[in-house]
C-alpha positions as MATLAB code, in Angstrom:
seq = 'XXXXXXXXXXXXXXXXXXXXXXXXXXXXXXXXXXXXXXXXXXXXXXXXXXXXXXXXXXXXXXXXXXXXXXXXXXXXXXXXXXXXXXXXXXXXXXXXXXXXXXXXXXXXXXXXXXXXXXXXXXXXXXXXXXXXXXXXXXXXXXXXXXXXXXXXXXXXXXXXXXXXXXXXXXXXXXXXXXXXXXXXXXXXXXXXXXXXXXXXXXXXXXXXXXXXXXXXXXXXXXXXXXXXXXXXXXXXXXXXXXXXXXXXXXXXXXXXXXXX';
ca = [
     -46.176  -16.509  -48.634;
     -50.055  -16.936  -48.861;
     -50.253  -17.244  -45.174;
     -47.804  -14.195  -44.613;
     -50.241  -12.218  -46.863;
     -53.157  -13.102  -45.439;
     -51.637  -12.410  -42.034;
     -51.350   -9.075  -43.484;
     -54.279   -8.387  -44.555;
     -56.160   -9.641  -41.337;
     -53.549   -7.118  -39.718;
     -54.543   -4.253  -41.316;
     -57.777   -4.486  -40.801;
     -57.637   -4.905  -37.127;
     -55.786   -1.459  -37.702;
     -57.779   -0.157  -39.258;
     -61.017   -1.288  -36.657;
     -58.742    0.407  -33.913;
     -58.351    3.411  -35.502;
     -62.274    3.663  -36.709;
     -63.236    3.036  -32.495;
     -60.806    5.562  -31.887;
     -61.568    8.549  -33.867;
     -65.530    7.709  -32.737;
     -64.834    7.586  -29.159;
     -62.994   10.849  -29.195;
     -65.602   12.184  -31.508;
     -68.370   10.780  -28.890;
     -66.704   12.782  -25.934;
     -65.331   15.795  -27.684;
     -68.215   16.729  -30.137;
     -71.326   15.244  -28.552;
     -71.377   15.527  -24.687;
     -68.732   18.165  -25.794;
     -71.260   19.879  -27.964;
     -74.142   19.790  -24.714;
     -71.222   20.825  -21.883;
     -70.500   23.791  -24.204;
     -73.496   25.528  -24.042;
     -73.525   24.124  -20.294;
     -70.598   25.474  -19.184;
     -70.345   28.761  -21.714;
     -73.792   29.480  -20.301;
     -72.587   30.288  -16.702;
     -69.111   31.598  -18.044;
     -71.023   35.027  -19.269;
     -73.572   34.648  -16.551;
     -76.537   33.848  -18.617;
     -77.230   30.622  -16.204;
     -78.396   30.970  -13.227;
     -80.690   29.538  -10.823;
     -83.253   31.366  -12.081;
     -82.535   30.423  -15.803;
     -81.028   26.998  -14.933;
     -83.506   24.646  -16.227;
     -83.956   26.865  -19.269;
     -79.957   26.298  -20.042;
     -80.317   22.598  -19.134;
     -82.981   22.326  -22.165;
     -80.976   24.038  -24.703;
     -77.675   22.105  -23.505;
     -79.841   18.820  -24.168;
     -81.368   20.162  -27.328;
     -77.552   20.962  -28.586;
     -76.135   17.574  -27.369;
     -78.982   15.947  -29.681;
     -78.158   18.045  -32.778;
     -74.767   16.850  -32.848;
     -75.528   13.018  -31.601;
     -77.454   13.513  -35.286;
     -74.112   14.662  -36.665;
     -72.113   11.816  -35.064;
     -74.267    9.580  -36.662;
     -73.910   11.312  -39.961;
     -70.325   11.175  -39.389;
     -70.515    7.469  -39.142;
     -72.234    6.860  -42.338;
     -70.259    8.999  -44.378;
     -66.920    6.799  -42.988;
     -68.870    3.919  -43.690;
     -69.815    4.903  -47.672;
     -66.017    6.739  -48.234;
     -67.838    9.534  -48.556;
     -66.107   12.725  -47.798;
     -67.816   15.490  -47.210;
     -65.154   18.124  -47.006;
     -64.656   18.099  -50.936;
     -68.255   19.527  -50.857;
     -66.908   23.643  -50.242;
     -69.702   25.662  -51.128;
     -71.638   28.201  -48.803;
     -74.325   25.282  -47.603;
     -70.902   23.497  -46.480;
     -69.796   26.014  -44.634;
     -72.986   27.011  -42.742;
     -72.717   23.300  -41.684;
     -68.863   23.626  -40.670;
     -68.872   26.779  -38.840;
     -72.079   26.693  -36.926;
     -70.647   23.579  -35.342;
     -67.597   24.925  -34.900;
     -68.294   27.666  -33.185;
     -70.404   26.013  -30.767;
     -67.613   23.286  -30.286;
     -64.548   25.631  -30.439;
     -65.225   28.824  -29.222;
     -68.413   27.931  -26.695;
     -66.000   24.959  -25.971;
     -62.714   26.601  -25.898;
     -64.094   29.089  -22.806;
     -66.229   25.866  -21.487;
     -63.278   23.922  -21.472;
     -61.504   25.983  -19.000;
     -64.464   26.905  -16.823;
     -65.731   23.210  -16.288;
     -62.096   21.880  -16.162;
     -61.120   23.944  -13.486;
     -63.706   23.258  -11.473;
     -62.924   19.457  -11.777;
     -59.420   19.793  -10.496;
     -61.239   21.736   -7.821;
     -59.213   24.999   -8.747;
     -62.468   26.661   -9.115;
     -64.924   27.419   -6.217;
     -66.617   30.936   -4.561;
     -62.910   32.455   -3.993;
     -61.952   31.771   -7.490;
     -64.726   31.894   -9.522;
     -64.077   35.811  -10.685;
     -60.316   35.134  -11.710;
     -61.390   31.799  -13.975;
     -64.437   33.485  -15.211;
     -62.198   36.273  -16.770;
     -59.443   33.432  -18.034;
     -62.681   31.395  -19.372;
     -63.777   34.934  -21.693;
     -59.755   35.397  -22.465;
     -59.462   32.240  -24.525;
     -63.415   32.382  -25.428;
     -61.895   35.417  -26.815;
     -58.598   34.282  -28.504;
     -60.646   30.957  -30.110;
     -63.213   33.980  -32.039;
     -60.694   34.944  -33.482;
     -59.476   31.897  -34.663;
     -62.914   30.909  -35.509;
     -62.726   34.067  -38.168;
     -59.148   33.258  -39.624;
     -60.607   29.201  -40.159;
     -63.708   31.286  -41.944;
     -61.290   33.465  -44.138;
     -59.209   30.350  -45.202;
     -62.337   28.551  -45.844;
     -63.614   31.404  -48.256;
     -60.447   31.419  -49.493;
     -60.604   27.941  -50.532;
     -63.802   28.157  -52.565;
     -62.786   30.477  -54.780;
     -59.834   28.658  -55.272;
     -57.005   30.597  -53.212;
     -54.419   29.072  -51.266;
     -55.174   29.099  -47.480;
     -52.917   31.065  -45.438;
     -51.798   28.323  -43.347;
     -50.007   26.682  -46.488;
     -46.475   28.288  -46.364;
     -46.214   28.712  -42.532;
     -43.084   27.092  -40.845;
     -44.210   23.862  -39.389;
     -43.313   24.598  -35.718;
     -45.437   27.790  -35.479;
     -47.970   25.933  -36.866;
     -47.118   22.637  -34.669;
     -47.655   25.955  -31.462;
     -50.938   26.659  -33.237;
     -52.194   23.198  -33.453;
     -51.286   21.903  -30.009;
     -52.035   24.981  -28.139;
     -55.980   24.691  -29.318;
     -55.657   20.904  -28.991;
     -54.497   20.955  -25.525;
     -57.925   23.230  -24.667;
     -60.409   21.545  -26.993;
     -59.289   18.367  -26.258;
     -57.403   17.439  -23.261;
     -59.402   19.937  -21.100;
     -62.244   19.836  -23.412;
     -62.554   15.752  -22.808;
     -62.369   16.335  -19.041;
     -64.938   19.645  -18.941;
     -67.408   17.740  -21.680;
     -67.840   14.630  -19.031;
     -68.086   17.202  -15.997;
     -70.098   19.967  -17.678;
     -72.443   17.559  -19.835;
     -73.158   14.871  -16.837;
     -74.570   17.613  -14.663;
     -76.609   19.128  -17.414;
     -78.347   15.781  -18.115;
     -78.583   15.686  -13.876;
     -76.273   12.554  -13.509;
     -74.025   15.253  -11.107;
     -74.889   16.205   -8.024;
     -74.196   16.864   -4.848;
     -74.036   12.824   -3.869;
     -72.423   12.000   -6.870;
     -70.142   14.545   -7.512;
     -66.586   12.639   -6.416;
     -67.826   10.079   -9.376;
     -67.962   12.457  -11.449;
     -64.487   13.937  -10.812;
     -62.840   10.865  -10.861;
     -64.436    9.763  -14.529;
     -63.745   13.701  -15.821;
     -60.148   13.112  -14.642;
     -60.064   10.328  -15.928;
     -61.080   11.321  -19.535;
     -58.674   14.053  -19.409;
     -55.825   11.571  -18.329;
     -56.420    9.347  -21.415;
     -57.080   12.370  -23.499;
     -53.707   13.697  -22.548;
     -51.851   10.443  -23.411;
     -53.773   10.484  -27.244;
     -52.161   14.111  -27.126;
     -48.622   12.935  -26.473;
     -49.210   10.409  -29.329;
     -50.105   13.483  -31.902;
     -47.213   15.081  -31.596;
     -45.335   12.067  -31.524;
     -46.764   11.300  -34.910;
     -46.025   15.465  -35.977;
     -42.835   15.915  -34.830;
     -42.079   12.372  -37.312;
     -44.037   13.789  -39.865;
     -41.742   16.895  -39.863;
     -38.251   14.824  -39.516;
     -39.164   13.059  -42.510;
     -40.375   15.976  -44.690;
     -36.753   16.908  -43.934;
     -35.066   14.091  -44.613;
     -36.825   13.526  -48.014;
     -35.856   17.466  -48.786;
     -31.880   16.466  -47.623;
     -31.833   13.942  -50.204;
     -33.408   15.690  -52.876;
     -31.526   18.441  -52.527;
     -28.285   16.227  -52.651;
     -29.624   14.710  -55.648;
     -29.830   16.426  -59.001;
     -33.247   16.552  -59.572;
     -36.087   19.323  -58.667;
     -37.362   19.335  -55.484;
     -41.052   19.154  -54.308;
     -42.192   21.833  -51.656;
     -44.188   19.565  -48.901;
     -45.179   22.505  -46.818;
     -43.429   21.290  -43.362;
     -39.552   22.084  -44.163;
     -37.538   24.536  -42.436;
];
């Protein structure tokens, strides 16, 4: 029994490594080279960069990727001291949250599609108009979910509920996956094609490498997204299940947020 325990415990700690080397990774891709290919890619969406302003947009893209290699880093130590800083909601807090967020999210968001349809080599001279214009769209749609996250976030310092708390579980599963699908599955490809030619690693000799390891991210990315709503769809199920057999027992029931 001893043996079994300690079998266990040895288990869950390799778990528990795993999971640590995965959230890191994906916060390495998606939030630091991210964070750089953002203002990157953003840059040309609105026509800012251009070859007259290139190396300009190349500083600031480095400058940003450093700021949040900081962050990571931060990141880290707070996981390593238990230390959350989300219970911290005040207006420093959210200054913090939100500047990131909308460099990540709605930069992102329209850098996402711009760099990631250039790496499937959807985008070139013919097409550049037409994904410019679907590159502003979602820019577009992620503002104003940038402002909603801001309202709930208010809303949650002065101690009102946000307003994601009573919404049925698969319009909320259509809002989470629909922004995960940008920021993340074409976000992880267009961060490693946006971010290695802004730190000059892609050019015009090394530009199939380049394509293959951005595909590549957004491949594994992809899979990690499968595996998310895997894990929500089983979330849901057994929210239900527990409310089934509450409600066919005589006692009260408690509202988990995810029923239908």
């Amino acid at each position: 029994a001893l043996s079994h325990s300690r079998r266990s415990r040895m288990s869950d700690k390799e778990n528990k490594s795993i999971r640590v080397w995965q959230i890191f990774l994906a916060k390495l891709v998606l939030e630091v080279f991210g964070g750089g290919g953002a203002v990157w890619g953003f840059s040309e969406v609105v026509t800012f960069r251009n070859p007259d302003t290139q190396e300009a947009w190349r500083t600031n893209a480095q400058i940003v990727a450093c700021v949040f290699a900081v962050r990571f880093v931060l990141q880290i130590a707070d996981f390593v001291t238990s230390k959350n800083p989300d219970e911290d909601k005040n207006g420093v807090r959210m200054m913090a949250i939100f500047l990131a967020k909308i460099n990540l999210e709605v930069f992102g968001a329209g850098g996402a599609i711009w760099g990631f349809s250039e790496a499937l080599t959807l985008r070139y001279d013919e097409t550049q108009d037409f994904w410019r214009r679907w590159a502003i769209t979602v820019a577009v749609i992620f503002s104003c979910r940038y402002l909603l996250q801001m309202r709930d976030f208010i809303r949650e310092i002065h101690g009102l509920p946000a307003s994601t708390e009573e919404i049925d579980p698969w319009i909320r599963f259509m809002h989470i996956f629909s922004a995960k699908l940008v920021l993340e599955v074409f976000g992880g490809a267009g961060a490693i094609w946006g971010f290695s030619e802004a730190i000059t690693l892609r050019n015009a000799e090394t530009v199939d490498f380049w394509r293959f390891n951005a595909l590549t991210v957004g491949f594994i990315f992809s899979i990690r997204y499968a595996c998310q709503i895997k894990d929500y769809l089983v979330e849901v199920m057994t929210a239900n299940e527990k409310l089934a057999a509450a409600l066919n027992g005589s006692g009260p029931t408690e509202k988990t947020g995810l029923l239908v």
